[in-house]
C-alpha positions as CSV (number, residue, x, y, z in Angstrom):
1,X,0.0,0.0,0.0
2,X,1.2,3.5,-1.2
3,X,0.3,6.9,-0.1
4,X,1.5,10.5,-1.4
5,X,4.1,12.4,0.2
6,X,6.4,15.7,0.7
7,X,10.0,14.1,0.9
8,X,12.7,16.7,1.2
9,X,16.1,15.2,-0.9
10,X,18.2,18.2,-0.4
11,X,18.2,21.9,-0.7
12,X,15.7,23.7,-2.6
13,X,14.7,19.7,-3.3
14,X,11.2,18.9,-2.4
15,X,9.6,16.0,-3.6
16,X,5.9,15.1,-4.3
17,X,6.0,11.2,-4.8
18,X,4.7,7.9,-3.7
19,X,6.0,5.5,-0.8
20,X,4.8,2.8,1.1
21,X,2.3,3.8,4.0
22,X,4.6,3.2,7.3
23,X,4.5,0.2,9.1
24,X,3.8,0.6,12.8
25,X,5.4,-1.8,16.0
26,X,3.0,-3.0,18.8
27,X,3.3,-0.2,20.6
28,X,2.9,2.9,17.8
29,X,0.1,4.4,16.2
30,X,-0.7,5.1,12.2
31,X,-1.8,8.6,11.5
32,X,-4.0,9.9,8.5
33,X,-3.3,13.2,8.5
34,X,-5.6,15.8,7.7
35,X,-3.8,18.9,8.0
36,X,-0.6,20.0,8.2
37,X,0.8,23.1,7.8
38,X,4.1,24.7,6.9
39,X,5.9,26.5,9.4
40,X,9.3,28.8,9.7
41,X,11.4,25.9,10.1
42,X,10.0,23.6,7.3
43,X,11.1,26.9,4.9
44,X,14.3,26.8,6.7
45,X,14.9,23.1,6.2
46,X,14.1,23.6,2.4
47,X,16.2,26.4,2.0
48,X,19.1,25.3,3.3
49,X,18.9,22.0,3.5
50,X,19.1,19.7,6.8
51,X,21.9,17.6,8.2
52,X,21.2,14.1,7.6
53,X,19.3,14.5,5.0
54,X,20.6,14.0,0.9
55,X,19.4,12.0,-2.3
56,X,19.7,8.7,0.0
57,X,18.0,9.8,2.9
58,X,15.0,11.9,2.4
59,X,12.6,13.2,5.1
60,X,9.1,13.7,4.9
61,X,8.4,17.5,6.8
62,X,5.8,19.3,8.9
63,X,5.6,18.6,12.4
64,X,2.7,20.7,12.8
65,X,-0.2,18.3,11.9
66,X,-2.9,16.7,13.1
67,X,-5.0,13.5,12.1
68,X,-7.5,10.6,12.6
69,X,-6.1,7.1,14.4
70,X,-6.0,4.8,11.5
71,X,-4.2,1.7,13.0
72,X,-3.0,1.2,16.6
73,X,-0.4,-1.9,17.8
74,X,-1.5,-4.8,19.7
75,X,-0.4,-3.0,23.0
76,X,-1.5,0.3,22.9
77,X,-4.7,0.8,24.8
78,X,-4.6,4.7,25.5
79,X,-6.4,5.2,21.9
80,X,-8.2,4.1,19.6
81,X,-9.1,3.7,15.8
82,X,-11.2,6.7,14.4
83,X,-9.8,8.7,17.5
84,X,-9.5,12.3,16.4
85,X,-6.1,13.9,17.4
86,X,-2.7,16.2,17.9
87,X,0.7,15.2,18.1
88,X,3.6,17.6,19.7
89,X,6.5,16.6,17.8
90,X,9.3,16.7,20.3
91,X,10.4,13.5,21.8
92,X,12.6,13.9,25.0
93,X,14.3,10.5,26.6
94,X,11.6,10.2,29.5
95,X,14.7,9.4,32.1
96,X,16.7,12.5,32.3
97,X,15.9,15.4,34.7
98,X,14.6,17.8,32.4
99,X,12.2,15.1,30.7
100,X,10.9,14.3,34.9
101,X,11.3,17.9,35.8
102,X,8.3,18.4,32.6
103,X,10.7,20.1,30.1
104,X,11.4,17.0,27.9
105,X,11.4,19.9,24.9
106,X,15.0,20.8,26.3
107,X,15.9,17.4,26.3
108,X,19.9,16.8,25.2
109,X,18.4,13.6,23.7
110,X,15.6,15.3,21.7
111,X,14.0,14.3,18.4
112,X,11.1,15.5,16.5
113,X,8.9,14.6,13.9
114,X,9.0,16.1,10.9
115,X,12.6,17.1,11.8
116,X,14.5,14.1,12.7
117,X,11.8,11.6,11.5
118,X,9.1,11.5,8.7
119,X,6.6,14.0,9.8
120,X,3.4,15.5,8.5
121,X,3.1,16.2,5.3
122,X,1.8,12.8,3.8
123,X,-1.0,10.9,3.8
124,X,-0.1,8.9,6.5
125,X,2.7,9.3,9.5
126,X,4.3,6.8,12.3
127,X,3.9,7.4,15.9
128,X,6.8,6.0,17.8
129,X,6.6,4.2,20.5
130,X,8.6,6.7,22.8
131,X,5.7,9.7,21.7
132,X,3.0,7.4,22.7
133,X,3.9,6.3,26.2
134,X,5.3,9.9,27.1
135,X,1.7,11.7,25.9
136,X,2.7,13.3,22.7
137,X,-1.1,12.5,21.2
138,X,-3.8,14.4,22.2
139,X,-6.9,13.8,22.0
140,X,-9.2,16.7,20.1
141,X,-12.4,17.6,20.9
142,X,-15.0,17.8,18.4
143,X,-15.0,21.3,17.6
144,X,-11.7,21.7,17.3
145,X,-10.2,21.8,13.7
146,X,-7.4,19.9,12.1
147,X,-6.3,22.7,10.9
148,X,-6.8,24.5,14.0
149,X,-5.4,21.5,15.9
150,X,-2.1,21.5,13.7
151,X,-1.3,24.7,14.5
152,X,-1.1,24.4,18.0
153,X,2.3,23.3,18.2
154,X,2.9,26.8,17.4
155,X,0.7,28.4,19.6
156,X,1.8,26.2,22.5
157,X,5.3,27.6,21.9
158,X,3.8,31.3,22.0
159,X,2.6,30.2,25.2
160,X,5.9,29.4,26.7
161,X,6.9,32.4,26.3
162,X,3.7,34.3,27.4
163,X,4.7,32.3,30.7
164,X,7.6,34.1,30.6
165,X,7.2,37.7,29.9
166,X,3.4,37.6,31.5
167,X,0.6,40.2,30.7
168,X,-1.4,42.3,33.2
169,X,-4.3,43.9,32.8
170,X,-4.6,47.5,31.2
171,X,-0.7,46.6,30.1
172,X,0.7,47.9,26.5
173,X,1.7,45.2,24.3
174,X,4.1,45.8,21.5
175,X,4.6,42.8,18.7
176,X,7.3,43.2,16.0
177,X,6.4,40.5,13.8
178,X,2.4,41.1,11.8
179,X,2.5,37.0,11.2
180,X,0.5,33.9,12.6
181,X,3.2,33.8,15.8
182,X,2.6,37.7,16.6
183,X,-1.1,37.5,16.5
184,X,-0.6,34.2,18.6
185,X,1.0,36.4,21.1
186,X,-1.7,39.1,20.4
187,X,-4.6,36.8,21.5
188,X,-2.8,35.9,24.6
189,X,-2.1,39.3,25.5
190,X,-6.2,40.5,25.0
191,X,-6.7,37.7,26.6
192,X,-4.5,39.0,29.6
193,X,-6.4,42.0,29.5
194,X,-4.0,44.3,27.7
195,X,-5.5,47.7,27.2
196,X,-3.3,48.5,23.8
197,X,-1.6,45.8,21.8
198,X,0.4,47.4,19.0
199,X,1.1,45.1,16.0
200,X,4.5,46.0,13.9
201,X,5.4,45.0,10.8
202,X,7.3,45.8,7.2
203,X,4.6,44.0,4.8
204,X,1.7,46.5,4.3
205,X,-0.6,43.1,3.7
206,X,0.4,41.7,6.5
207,X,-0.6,44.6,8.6
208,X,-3.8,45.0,6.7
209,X,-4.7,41.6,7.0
210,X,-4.2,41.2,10.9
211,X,-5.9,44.9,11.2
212,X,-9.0,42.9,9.2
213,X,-9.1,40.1,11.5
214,X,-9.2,42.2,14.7
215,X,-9.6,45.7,14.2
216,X,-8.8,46.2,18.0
217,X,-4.9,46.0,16.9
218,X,-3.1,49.3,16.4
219,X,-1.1,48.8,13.4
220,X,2.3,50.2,12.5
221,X,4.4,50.2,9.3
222,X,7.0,53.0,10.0
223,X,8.4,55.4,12.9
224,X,7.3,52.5,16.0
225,X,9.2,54.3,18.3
226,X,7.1,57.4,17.8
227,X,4.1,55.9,17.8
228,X,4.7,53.4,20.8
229,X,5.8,56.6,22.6
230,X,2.6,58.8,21.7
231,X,0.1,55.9,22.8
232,X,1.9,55.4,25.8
233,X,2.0,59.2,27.0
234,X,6.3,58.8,26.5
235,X,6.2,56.1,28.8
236,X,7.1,53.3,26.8
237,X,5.7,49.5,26.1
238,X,5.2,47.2,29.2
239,X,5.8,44.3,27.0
240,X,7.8,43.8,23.5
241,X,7.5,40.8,21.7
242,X,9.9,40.0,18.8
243,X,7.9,37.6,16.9
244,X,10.5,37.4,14.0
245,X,14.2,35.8,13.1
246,X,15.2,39.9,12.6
247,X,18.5,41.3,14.3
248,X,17.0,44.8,13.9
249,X,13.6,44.0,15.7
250,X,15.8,43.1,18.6
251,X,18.2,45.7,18.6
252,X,14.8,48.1,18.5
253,X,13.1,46.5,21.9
254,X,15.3,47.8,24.3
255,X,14.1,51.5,23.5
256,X,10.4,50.5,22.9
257,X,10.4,49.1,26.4
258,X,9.2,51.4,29.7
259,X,10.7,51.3,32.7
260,X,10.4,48.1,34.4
261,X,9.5,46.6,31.0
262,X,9.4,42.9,29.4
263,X,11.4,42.3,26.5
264,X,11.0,38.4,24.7
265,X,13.2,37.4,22.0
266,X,10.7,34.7,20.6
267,X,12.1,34.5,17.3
268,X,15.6,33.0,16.9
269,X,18.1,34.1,14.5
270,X,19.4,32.5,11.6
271,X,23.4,30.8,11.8
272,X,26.1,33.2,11.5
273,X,23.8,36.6,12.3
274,X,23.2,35.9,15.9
275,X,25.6,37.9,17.2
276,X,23.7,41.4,17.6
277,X,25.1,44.7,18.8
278,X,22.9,45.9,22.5
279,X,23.0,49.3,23.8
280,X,22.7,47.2,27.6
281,X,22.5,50.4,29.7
282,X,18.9,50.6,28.2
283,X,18.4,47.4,30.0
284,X,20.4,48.3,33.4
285,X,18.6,52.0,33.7
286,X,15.3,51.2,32.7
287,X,15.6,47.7,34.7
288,X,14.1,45.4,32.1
289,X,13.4,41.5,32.1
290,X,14.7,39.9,29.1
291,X,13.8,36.5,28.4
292,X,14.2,34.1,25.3
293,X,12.2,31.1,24.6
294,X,12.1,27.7,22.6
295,X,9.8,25.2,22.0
296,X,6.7,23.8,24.2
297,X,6.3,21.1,27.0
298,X,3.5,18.7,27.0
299,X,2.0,20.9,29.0
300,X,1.9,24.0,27.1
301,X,0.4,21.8,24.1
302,X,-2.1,20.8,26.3
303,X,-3.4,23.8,27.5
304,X,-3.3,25.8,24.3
305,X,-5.5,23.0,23.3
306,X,-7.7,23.6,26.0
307,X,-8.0,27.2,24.9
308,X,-9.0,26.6,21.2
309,X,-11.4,24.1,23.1
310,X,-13.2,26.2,25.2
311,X,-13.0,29.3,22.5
312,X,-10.9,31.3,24.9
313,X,-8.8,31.9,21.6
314,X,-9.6,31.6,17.9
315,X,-6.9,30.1,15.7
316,X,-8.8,28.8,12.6
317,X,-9.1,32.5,10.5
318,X,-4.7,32.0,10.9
319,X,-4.9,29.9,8.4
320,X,-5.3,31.8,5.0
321,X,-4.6,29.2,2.3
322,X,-5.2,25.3,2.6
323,X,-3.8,23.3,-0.8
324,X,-3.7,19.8,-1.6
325,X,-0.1,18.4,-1.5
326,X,-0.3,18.1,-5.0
327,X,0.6,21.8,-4.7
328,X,2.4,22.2,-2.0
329,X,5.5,23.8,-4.0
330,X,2.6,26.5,-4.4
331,X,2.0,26.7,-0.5
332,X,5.9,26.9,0.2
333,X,6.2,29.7,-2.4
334,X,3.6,31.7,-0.7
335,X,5.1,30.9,2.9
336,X,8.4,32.3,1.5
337,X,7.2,35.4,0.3
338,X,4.8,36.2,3.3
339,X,1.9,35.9,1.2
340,X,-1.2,35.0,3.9
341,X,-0.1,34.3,7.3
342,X,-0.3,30.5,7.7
343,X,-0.1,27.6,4.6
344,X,-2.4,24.5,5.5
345,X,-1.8,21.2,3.5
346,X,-5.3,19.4,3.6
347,X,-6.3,15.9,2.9
């Protein structure tokens, strides 16, 4: 038996062919995926290229999918066939302290689907062993998208870092970054109770069509600092977000920050431009918190779940384009040029 898939050979090399539907063990689960969607680091691994990976050892991408249980080993018992569900990619040990201490995404030992292992985008993906018995599968509830569902792994990540740089309510909010992640983080922060959250960005579409989705966002193109400065009376932002891989976003938080101000580097920089000139008095004067972030735990997934669940947050209108992966060159080519703010592979 055959099923379609993505298979990355190289860089700039991605595949649309046939191979065989995975086998699975006694104690893994099949997958029929019904949406997947691209994210930063699929565009990365195309771009570049990944270690490991060449003309003799391609990779299937995406671990940002979701699915319907189409086969489960004699042993598993936690699930069942025709179970609707999420799977959080990251795969710690189980045995090490992080992975007991809950952070099994900081595991020295990690793997990931889609990264290290066939992932999403094919008809059909493995669930290892190791990713069932440490509670990678979630189980969805039934108003809860796959598409919705599949982007969770990203939200729960937005999450850890809202954990970290924390929102009060009647605080400013300041996002540089007018993608899916920054209005991930612009949800969170409305639903903190923020009073102003202003949404930065270079794309004039992008800004347009967050400003579209939730009007309540004060958009800005050009001169933030001005106009973070008149809306908070010269004050300054309570909490900046960079919610993109851009050295100068970074460089630009320190002085968009207030006194006693929040700054979260969410977005990670690309190899060989991570080194980034700080004025660090800013920080020392106007005694700022600056955190970084990576990744989700299970529990993080879990609860950002819980949240789409419940309708706390609404992550379905992120998704602006859904293709068959039939076109998903078409998908990747609008994910590359920031056309739309999240690329969905359906099935």
């Amino acid at each position: 038996m055959t099923m379609l898939a993505a298979r990355l050979y190289g860089k700039n090399d991605l595949r649309v062919e046939e191979m065989p539907v995975p086998e699975i063990g006694d104690e893994e689960i099949l997958l029929r995926v019904k949406a997947a969607n691209i994210c930063g680091t699929d565009l990365r691994m195309l771009q570049n290229g990944a270690a490991g990976v060449d003309e003799n050892n391609p990779l299937v991408l995406c671990h940002e999918f979701a699915g319907v249980i189409e086969k489960v080993g004699a042993r598993v018992i936690e699930y069942h066939v025709g179970q609707r569900v999420a799977v959080a990619p990251n795969i710690g040990c189980g045995v090490c302290d992080l992975c007991t201490a809950g952070k099994s995404h900081h595991c020295k030992q990690l793997t990931a689907i889609g990264v290290h292992m066939d992932g999403g985008f094919a008809e059909f993906v493995r669930i290892p062993a190791k990713a069932v018995q440490l509670g990678n599968v979630t189980p969805l509830a039934d108003n809860v998208s796959f598409e919705a569902a599949a982007g969770n792994e990203a939200f729960s990540c937005v999450y850890n870092a809202f954990e970290r740089y924390g929102v009060n309510p009647g605080e400013t909010v300041v996002i540089i970054g007018a993608g899916a992640i920054g209005l991930m983080h612009a949800e969170l922060a409305k639903m903190a109770g923020a009073a102003k959250v202003i949404l930065n960005d270079l794309s004039d579409a992008r800004l347009a069509e967050c400003a579209a989705l939730d009007p309540s966002l004060i958009t800005v193109k050009d001169n933030l600092l001005e106009r973070v400065m008149e809306e908070t009376d010269g004050n300054g932002a309570d909490v900046v977000i960079t919610a993109c891989s851009a050295a100068p976003a970074q460089r630009a938080s320190f002085a968009l920050a207030g006194l006693d101000g929040r700054v979260n580097f969410f977005g990670g920089l690309p190899k060989g431009k991570e080194h980034v000139e700080l004025d660090t008095n800013i920080i020392h004067y106007k005694q700022l918190s600056v955190t970084g972030t990576t990744r989700a735990s299970h529990c993080h997934y879990r609860k950002t779940l819980h949240f789409i669940a419940t309708g706390l947050v609404d992550v379905d209108p992120l998704v602006s384009h859904k293709f068959p992966i039939q076109e998903i060159e078409k998908a990747f080519e609008n994910a590359a040029n920031t056309v739309g703010l999240k690329q969905a592979i359906v099935f």
